[in-house]
C-alpha positions in Angstrom: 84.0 -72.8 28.9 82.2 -71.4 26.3 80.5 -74.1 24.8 79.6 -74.7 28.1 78.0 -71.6 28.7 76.4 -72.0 25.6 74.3 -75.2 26.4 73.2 -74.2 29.7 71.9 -71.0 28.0 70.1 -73.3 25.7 68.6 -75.9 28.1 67.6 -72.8 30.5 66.1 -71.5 27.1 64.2 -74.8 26.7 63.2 -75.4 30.0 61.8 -71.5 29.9 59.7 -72.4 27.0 58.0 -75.4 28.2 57.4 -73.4 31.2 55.9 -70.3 29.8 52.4 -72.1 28.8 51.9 -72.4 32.4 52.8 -69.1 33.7 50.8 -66.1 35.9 48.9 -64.3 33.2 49.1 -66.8 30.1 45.3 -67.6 29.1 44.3 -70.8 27.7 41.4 -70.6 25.5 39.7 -74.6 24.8 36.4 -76.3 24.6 34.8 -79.4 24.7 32.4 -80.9 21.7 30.4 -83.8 22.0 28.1 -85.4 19.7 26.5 -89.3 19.7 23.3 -90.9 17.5 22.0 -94.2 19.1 19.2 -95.7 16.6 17.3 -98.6 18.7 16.2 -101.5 16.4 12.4 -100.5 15.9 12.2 -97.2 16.5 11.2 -94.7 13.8 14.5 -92.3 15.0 17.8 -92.4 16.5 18.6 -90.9 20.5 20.5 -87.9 19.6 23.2 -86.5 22.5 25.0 -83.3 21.7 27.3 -80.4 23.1 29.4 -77.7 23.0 31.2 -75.9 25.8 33.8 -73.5 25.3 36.0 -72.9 27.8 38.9 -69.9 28.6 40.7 -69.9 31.8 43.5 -67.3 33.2 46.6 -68.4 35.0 46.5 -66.7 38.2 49.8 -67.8 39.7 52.6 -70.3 37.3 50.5 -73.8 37.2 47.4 -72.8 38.5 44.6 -71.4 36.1 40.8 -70.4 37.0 38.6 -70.0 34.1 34.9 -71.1 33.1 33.6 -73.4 30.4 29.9 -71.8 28.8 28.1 -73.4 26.2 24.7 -76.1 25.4 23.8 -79.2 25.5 21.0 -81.4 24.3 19.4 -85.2 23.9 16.7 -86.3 22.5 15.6 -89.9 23.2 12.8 -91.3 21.6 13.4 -94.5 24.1 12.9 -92.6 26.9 10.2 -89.9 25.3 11.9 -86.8 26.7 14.3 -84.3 25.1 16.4 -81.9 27.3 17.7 -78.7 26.6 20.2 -76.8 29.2 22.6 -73.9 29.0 25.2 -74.7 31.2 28.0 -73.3 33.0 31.3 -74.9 34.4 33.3 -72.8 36.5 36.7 -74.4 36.9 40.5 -74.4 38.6 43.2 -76.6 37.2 46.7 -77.1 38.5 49.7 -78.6 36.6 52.6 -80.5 37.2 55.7 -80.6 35.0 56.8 -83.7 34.7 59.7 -83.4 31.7 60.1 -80.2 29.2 56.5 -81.0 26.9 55.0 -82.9 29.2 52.7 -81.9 32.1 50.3 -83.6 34.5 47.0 -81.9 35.5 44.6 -82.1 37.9 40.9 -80.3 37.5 38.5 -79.5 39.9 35.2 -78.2 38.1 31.4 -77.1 39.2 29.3 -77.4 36.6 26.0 -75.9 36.4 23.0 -76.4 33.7 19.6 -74.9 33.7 17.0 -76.3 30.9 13.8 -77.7 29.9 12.1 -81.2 29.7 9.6 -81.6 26.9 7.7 -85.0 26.1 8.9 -86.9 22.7 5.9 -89.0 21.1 6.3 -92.7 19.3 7.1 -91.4 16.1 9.9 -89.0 17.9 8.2 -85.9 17.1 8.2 -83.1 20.4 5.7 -81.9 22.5 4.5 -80.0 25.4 6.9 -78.8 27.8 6.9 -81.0 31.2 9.2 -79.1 33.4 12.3 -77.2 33.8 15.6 -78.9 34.5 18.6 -77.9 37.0 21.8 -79.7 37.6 24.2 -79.0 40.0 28.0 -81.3 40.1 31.3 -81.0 41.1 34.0 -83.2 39.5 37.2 -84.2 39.8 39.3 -85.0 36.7 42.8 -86.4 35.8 45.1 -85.9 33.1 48.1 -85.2 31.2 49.3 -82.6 28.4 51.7 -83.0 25.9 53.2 -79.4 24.3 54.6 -79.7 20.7 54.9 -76.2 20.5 54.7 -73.4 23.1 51.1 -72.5 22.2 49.4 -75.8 21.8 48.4 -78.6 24.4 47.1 -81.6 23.0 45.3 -82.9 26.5 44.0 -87.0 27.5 42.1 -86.9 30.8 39.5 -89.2 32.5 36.1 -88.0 34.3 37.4 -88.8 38.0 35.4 -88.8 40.7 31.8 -86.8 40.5 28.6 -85.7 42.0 25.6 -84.5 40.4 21.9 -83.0 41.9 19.5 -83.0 39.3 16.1 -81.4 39.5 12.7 -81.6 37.5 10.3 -79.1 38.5 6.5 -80.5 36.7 4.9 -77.7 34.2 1.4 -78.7 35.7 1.9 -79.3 39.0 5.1 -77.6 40.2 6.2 -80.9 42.1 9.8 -81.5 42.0 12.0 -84.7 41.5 15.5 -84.7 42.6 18.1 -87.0 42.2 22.1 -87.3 43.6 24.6 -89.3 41.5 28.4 -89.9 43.1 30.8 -92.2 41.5 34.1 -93.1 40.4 34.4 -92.8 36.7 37.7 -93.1 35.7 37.2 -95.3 32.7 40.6 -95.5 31.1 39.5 -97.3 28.5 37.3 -94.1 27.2 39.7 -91.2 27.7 38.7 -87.6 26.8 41.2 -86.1 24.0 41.5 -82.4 23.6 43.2 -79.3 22.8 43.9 -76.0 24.6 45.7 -73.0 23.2 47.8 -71.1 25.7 48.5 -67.4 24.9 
């Protein structure tokens, strides 16, 4: 009986800690860095795509976290002769699912915002004059799944999902505006996004 006792104390002990990650008022703190170099066969530099968007998020009730991801991103592409600029915000709730002990299943519904500038890039892929500001509007739906090793760690694989995006230029000179609306399916499992979140 009381070796019994005993291993349901330590499975409830277990189960506890794989639980307490996703509790109300844990915090996860996380991010998401990004950085590609394209160099097209004649051209005197490489398209250059980077970011950085640090995220933090509060658990509100057990499983369900709201946070906010804040950070910059930037491309250059001498292909294209324009190089953006935006400081973005992504405003997000995220809901897990326990599936076994370390293992959890997530879904993420996210608005992300970004507000930059558009500025010409010559030949040589040197920048120029400002042509317009930029604002992007989305909402997306992602996917994924979190392993816990320890009780502070999630190492996370998720897909983009499904998404929508409403992008503005606004012209320097003129002040005419071009929009454009984007939806689609992305879940490319073949290109999964990999990252960690600490939960405290």
């Amino acid at each position: 009986m009381k070796k019994l006792l005993l291993s349901l104390v330590a499975v409830a002990g277990l189960v506890y800690s794989a639980n307490a990650q996703t509790e109300k008022g844990k915090i996860i703190l996380g991010g998401n860095v990004g950085f590609n170099s394209t160099k097209v066969d004649g051209a005197p530099k490489a398209d250059i795509n980077f970011s950085v968007i640090p995220s933090v998020g509060y658990f509100v009730g057990n499983n369900f976290a709201i946070g906010t991801g804040v950070g910059y991103t930037y491309e250059k592409s001498v292909s294209d002769r324009t190089q953006n600029g935006a400081f973005e915000v992504a405003p997000f709730g995220r809901y897990y699912v326990n599936l076994t002990d370390q293992f959890k299943f997530f879904g993420q519904l996210s608005v992300p915002l970004a507000f930059g500038t558009q500025k010409a890039v010559d030949a040589n892929g040197n920048t120029g004059a400002k042509l317009g500001t930029t604002t992007s509007i989305g909402v997306n739906v992602a996917p994924g799944f979190a392993f816990f090793p320890t009780k502070r760690i999630g190492i996370e694989v998720s897909v983009n999902g499904l998404g929508y995006e409403n992008f503005q230029v606004k012209n320097e000179a003129t002040g005419a505006k071009v929009k454009s609306n984007s939806f689609g399916l992305e879940a490319n499992t073949f290109a999964p996004k990999l990252g960690v979140m600490f939960h405290f």
